[in-house]
Residue frames as qw, qx, qy, qz and C-alpha x, y, z in Angstrom:
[[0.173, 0.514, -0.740, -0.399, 28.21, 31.23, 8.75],
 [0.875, 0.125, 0.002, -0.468, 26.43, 28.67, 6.88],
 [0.329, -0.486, 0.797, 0.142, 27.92, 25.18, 6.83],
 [0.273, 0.444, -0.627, -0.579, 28.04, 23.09, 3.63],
 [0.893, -0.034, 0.219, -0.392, 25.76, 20.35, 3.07],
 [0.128, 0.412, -0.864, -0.262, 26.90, 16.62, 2.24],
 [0.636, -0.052, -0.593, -0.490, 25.84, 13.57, 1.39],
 [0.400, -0.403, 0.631, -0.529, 24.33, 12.11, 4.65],
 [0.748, 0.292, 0.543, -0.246, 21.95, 9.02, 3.44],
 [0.132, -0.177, 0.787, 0.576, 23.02, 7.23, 0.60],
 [0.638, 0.063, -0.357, -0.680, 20.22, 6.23, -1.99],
 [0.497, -0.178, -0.847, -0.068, 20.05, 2.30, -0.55],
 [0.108, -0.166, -0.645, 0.738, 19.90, 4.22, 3.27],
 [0.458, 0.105, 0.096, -0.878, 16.59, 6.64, 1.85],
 [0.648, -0.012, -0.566, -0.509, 14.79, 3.19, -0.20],
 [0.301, -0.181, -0.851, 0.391, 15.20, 1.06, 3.16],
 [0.058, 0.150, 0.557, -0.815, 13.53, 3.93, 5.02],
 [0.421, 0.152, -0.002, -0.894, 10.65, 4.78, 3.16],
 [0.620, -0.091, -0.723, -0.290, 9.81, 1.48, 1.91],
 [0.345, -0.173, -0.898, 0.209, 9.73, 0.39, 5.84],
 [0.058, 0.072, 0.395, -0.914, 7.85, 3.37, 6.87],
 [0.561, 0.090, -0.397, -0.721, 5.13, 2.05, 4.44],
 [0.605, -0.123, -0.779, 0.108, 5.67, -1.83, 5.62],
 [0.148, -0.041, -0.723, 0.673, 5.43, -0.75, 8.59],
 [0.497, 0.184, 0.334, -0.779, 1.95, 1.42, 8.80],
 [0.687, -0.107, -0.478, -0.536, 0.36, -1.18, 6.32],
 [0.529, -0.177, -0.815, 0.157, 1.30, -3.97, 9.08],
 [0.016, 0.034, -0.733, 0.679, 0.27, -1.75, 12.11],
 [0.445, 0.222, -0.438, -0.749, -2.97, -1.18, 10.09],
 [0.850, -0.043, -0.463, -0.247, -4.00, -4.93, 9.54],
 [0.320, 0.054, -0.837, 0.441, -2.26, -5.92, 13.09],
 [0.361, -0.003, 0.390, -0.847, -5.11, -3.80, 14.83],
 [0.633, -0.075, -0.066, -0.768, -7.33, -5.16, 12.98],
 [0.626, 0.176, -0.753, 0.105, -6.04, -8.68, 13.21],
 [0.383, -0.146, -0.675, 0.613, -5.79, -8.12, 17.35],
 [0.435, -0.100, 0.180, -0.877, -9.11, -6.58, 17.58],
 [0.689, -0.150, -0.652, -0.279, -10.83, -9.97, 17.17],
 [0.746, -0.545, -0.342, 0.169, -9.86, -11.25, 20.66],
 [0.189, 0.800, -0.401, 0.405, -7.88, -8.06, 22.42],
 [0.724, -0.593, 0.317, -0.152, -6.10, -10.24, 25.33],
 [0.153, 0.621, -0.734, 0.226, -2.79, -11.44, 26.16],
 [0.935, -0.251, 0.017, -0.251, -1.60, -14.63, 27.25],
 [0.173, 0.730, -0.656, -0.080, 0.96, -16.53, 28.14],
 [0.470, -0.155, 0.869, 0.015, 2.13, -20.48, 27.52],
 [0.094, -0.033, -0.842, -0.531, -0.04, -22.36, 24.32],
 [0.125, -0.434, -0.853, -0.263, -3.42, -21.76, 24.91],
 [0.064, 0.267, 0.363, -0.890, -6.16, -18.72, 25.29],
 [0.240, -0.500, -0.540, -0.634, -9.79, -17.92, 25.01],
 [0.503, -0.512, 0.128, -0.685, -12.35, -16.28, 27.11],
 [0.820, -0.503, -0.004, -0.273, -12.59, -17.56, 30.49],
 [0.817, -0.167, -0.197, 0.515, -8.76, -17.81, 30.84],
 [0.230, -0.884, -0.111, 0.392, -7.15, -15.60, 32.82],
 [0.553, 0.610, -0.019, 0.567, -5.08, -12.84, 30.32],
 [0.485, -0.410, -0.185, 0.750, -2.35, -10.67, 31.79],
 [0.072, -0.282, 0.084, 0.953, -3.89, -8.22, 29.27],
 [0.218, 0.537, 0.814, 0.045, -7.38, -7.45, 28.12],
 [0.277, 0.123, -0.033, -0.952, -9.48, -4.29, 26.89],
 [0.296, -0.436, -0.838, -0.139, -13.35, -5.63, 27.63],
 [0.238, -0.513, -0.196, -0.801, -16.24, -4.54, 28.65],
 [0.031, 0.288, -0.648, 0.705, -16.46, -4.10, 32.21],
 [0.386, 0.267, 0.858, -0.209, -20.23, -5.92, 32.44],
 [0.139, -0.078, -0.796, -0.585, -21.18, -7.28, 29.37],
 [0.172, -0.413, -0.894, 0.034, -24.73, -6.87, 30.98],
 [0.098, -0.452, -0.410, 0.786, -24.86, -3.66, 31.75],
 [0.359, 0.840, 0.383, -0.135, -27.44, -1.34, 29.79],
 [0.341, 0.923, -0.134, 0.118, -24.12, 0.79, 28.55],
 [0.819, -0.120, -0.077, 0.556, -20.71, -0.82, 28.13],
 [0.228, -0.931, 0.284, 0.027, -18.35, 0.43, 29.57],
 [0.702, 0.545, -0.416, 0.192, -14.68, -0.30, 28.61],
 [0.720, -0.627, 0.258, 0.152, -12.03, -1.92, 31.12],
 [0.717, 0.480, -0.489, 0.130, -8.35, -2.37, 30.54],
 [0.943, -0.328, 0.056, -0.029, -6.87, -4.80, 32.54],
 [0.258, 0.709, -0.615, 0.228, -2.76, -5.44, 33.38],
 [0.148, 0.352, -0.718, 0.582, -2.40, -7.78, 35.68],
 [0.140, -0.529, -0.754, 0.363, -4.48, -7.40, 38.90],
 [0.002, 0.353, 0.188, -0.917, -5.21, -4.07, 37.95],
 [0.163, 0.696, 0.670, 0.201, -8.25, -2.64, 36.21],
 [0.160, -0.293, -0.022, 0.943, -8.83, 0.40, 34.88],
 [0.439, 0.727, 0.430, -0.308, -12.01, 2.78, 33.22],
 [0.219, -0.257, 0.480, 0.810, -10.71, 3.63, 29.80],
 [0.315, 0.671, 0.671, 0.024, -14.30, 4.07, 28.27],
 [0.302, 0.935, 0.185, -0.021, -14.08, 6.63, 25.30],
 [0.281, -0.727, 0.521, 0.348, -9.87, 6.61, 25.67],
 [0.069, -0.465, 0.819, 0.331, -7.75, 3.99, 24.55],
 [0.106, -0.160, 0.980, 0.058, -10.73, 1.36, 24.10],
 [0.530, 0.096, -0.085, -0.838, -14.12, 0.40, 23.12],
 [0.211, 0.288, 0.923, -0.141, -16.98, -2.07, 24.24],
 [0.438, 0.100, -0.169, -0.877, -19.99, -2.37, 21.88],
 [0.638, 0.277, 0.694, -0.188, -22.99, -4.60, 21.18],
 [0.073, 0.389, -0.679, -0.619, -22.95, -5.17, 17.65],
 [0.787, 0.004, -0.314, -0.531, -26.61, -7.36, 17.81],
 [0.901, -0.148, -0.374, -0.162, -25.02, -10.35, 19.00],
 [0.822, -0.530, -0.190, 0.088, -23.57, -9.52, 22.28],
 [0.223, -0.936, 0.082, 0.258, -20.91, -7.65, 23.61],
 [0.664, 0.549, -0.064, 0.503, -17.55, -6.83, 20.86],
 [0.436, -0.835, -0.088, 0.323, -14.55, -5.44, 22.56],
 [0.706, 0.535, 0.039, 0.461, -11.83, -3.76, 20.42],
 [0.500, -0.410, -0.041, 0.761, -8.00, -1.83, 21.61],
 [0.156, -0.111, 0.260, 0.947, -8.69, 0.83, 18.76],
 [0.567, 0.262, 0.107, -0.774, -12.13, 0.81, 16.59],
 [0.750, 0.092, 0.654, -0.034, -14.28, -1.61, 15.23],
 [0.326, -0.180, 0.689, 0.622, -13.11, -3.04, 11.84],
 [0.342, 0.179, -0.377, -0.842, -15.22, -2.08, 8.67],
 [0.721, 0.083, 0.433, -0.535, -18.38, -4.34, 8.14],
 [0.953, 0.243, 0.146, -0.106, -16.97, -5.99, 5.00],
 [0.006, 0.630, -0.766, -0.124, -13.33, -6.57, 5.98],
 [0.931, 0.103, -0.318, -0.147, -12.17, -10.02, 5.51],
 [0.575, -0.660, 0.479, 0.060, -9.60, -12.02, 7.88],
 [0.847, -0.238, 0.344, 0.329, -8.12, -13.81, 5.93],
 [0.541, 0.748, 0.063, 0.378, -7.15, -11.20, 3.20],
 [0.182, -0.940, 0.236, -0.163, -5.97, -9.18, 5.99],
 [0.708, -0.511, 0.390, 0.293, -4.09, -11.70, 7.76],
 [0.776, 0.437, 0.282, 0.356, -2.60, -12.34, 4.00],
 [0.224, 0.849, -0.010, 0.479, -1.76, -8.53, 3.36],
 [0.396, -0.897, 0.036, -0.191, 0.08, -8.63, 7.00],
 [0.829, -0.149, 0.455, 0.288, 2.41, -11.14, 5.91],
 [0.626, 0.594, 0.149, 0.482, 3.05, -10.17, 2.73],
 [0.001, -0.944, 0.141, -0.298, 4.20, -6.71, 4.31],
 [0.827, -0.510, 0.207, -0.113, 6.06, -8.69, 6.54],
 [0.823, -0.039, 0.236, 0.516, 8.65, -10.30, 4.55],
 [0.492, 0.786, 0.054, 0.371, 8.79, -7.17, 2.48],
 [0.523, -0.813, 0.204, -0.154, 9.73, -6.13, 6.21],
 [0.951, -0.114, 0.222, 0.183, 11.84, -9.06, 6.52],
 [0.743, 0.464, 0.220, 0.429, 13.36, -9.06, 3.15],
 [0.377, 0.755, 0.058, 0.533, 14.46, -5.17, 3.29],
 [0.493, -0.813, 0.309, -0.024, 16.16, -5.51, 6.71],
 [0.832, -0.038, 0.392, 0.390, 18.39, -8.63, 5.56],
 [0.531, 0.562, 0.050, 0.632, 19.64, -6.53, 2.35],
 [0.144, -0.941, -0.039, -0.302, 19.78, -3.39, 4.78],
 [0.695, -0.616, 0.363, 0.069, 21.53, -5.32, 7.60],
 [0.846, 0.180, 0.224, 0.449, 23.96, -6.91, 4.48],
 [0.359, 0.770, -0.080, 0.522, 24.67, -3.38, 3.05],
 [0.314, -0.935, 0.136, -0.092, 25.51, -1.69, 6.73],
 [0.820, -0.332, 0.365, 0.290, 27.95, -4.67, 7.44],
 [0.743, 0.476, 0.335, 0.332, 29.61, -4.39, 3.41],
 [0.206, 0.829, 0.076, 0.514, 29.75, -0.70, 3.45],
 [0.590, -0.072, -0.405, 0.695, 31.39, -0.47, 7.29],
 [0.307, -0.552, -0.033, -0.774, 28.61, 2.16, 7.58],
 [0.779, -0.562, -0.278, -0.025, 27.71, -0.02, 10.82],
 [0.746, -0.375, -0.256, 0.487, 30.94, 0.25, 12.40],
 [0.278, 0.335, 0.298, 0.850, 31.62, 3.74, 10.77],
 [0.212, -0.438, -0.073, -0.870, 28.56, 5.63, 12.09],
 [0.777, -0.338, -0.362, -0.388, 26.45, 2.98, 14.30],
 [0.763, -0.520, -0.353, 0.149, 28.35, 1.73, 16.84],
 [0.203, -0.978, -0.039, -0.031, 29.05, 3.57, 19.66],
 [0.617, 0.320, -0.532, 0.483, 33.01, 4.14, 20.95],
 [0.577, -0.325, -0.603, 0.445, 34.54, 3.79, 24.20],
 [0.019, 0.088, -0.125, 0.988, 34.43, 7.42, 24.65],
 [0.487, -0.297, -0.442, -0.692, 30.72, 7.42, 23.97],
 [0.696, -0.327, -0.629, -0.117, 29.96, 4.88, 26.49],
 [0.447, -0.046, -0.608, 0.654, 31.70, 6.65, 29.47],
 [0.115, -0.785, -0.542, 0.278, 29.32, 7.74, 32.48],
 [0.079, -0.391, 0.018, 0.917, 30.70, 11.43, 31.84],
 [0.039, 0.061, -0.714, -0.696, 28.98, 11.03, 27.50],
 [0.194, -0.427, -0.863, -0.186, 26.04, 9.08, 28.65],
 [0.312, -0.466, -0.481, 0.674, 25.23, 12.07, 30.86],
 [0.024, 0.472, -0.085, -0.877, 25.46, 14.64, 28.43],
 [0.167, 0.016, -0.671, -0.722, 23.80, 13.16, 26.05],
 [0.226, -0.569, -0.773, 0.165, 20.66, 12.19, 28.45],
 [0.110, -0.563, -0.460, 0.677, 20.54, 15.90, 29.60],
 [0.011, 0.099, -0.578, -0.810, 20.92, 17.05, 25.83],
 [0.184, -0.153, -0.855, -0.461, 18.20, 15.26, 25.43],
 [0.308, -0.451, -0.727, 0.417, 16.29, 16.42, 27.88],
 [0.052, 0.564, 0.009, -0.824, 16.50, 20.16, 27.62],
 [0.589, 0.703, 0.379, -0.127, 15.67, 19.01, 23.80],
 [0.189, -0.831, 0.395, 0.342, 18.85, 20.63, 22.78],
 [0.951, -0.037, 0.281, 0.126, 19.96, 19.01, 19.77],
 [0.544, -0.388, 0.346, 0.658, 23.87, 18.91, 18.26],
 [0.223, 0.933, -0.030, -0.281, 25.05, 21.76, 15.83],
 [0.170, 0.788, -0.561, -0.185, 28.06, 22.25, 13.18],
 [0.554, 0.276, -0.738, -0.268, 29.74, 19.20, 12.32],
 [0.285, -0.098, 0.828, -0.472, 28.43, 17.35, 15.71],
 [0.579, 0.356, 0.161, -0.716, 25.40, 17.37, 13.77],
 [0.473, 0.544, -0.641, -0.263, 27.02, 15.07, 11.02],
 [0.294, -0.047, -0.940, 0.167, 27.28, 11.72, 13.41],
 [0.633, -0.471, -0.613, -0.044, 24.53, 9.82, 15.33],
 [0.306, -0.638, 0.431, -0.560, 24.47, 10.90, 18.70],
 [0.188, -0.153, 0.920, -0.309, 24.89, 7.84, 21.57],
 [0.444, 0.158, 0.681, -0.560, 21.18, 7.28, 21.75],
 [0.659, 0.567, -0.296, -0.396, 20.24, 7.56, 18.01],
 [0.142, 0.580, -0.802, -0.023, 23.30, 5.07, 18.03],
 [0.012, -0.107, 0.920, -0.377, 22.09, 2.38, 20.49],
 [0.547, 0.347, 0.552, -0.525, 18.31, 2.69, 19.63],
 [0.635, 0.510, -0.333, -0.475, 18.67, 1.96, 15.95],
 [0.317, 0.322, -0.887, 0.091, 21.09, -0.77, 16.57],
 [0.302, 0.164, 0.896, -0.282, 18.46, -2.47, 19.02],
 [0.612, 0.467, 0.155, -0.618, 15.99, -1.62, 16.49],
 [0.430, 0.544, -0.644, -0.322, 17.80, -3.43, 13.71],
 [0.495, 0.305, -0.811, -0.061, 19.13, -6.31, 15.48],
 [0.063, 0.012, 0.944, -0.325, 17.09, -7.32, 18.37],
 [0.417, 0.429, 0.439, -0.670, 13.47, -5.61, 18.20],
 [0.557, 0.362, -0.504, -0.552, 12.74, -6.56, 14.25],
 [0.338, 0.171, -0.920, -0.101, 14.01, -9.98, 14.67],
 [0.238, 0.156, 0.720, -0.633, 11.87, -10.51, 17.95],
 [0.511, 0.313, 0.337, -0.726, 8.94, -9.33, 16.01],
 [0.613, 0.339, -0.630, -0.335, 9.59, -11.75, 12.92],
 [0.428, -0.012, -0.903, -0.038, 9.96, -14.76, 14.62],
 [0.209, 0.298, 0.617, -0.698, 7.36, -14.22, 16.72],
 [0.648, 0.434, 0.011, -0.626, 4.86, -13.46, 14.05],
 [0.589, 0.217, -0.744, -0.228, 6.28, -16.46, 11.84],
 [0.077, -0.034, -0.970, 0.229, 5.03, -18.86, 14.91],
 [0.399, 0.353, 0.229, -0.815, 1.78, -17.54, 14.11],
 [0.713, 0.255, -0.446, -0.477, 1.81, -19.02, 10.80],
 [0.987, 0.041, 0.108, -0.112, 0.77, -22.75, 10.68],
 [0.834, 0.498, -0.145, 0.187, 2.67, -23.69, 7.34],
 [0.036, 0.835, -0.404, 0.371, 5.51, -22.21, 9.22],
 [0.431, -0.506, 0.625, -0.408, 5.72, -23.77, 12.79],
 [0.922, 0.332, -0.042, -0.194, 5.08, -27.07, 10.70],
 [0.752, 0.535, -0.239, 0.303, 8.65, -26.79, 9.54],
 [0.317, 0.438, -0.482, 0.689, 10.03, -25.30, 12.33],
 [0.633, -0.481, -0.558, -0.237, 8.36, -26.78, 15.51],
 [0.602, -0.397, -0.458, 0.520, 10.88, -25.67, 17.75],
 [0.041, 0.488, 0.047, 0.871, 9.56, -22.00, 17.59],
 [0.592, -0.572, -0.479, -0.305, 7.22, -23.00, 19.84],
 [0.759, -0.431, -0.308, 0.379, 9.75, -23.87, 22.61],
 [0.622, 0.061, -0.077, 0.777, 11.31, -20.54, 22.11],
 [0.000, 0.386, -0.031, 0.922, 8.87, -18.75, 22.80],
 [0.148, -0.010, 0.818, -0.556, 7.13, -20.82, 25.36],
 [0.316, 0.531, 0.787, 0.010, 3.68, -21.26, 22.86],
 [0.245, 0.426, 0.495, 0.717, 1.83, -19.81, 20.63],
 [0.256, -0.902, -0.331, -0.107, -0.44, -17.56, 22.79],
 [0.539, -0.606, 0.227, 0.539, 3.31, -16.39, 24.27],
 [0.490, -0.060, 0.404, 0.770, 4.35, -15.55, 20.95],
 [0.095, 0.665, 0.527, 0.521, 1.32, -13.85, 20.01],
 [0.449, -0.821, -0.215, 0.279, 2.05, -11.95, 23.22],
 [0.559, -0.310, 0.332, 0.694, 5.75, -11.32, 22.63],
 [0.337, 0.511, 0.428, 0.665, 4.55, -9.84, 18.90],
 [0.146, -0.864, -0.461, -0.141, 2.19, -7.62, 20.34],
 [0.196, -0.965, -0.087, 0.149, 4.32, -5.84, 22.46],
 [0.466, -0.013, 0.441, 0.767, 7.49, -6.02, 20.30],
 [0.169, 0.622, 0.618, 0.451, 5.25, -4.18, 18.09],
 [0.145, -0.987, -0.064, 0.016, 4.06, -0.98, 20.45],
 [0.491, -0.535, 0.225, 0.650, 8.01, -0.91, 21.82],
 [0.540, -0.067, 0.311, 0.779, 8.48, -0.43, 18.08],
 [0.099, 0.761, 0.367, 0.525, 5.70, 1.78, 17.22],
 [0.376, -0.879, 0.102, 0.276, 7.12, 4.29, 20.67],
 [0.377, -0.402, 0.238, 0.800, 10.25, 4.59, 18.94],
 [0.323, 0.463, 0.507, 0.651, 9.15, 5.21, 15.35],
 [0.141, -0.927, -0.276, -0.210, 6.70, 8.31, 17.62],
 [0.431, -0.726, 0.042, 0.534, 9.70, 9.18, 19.64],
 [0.537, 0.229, 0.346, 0.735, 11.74, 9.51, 15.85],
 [0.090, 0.742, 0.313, 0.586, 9.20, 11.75, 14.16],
 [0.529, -0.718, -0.398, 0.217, 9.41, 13.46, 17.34],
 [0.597, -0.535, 0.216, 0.557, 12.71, 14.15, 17.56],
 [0.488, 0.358, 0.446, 0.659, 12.86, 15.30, 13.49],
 [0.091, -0.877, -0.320, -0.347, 10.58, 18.12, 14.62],
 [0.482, -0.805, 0.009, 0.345, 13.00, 19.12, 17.55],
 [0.529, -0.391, 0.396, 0.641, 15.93, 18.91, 15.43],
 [0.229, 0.461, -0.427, -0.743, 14.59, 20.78, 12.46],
 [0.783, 0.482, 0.314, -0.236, 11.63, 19.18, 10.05],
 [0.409, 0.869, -0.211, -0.182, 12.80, 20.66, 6.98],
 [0.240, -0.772, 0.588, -0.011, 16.48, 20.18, 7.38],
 [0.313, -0.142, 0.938, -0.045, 15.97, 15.95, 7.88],
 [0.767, 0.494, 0.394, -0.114, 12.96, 15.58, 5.68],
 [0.177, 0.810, -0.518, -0.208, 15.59, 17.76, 2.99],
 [0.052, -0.662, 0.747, -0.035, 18.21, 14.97, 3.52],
 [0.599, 0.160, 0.765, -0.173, 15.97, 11.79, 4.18],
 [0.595, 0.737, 0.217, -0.234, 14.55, 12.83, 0.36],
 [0.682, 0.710, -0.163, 0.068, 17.72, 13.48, -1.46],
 [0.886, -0.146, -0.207, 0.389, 20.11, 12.04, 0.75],
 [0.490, 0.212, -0.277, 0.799, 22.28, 15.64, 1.45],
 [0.411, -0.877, -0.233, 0.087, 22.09, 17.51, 4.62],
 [0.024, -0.710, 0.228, -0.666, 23.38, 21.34, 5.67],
 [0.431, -0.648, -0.395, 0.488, 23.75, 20.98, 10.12],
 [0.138, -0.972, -0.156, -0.112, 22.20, 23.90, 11.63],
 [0.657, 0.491, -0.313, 0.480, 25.21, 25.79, 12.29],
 [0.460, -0.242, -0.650, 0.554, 27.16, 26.21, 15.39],
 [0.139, -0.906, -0.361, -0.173, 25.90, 29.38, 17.74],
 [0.318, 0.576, -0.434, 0.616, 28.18, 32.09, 18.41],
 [0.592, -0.238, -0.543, 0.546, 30.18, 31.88, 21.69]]
């Protein structure tokens, strides 16, 4: 027996998503290429070659007849030649880059320009998002979790759910599940913001006006740290999403994400 579709995603809930799903791959886009200039971490207000980085992707001797690629954590080292990284000579000595090298007539400062601009659009279309959830009582209404939810028995079943891949049917289907719950809601309100102000202590004209970004994030080479991996945390969930759309039915949630009304897969006989 087929169960009746409703409206699941309002029209402001589908223009938030798609518009950030766009902000989002132009900034990851021009962030690579932006953090392929100098790939290393740092932390406190100051970094360049010959300080030590807690994170690097370089070529493993810059002397050898055929680079080879290192990534670096820590004390560790690792061979990642032909994986995650890439050392080249480029004519004027060894280039090291976390993804590939950047076209031959990009420009930095358009990019950096075009990574901002996406940025506030970023910015700009969480604040109206984060105004509507609060207005509409769709935050407390669908987003946060209840006390039921939160007890060790809930958090259980909904880890093992998730495990087996196993996702919820008939009108369970209709609400967030715990984890959907509690990973959107740090996505919203802790892992965006993190990665805005962080990236706004990047800008000069910014940290001009607001000098005490610095101290809050312990310098600028620390905030350019703090972006970075704000950034992957958020580009694992966005892969863990699409992920999960494919377990729980493509169709079904693209359907609903597109015209805002969704059918759940119905229950399975007993």
């Amino acid at each position: 027996m087929s169960t009746p579709a409703d409206i699941r995603h309002p029209w402001p809930v589908r223009l938030w998503h798609w518009l950030n799903a766009f902000a989002m791959g132009v900034l990851l886009l021009t962030g690579l290429l932006l953090f392929d200039i100098h790939p290393r971490l740092y932390w406190g207000d100051d970094g360049h070659v010959g300080m030590p980085a807690f994170f690097s992707i370089a070529a493993a001797d810059r002397n050898a007849p055929v680079l080879q690629t290192e990534l670096q954590i820590g004390s560790h080292r690792w061979d990642v030649s032909g994986t995650i990284g890439l050392a080249v000579d480029d004519g004027f000595g060894a280039r090291d880059f976390l993804a590939v090298p950047a076209p031959e007539d990009w420009d930095f400062g358009a990019t950096r320009g075009w990574h901002f601009l996406f940025a506030w659009l970023l910015v700009i279309g969480g604040l109206l998002y984060a105004g509507y959830l609060l207005g509409s009582g769709r935050l407390t209404r669908l987003w946060w979790p209840t006390r039921g939810e939160l007890g060790w028995r809930s958090v259980v079943h909904e880890l093992w759910a998730h495990l087996r891949l196993r996702g919820a049917r008939g009108d369970a289907a209709r609400r967030y599940n715990l984890l959907q719950k509690l990973s959107y809601l740090a996505v919203l309100f802790v892992l965006i913001p993190v990665i805005v102000l962080s990236g706004l202590t990047l800008s000069n004209s910014v940290t001009a006006a607001f000098p005490d970004l610095y101290t809050l994030f312990g310098g600028r080479q620390s905030a350019r740290s703090v972006h970075f991996l704000a950034a992957m945390l958020l580009v694992l969930f966005v892969l863990v999403h699409v992920f999960q759309v494919f377990v729980a039915g493509f169709r079904r949630l693209m359907r609903s994400m597109l015209t805002g009304r969704y059918a759940p897969p119905p229950e399975l006989p007993q």
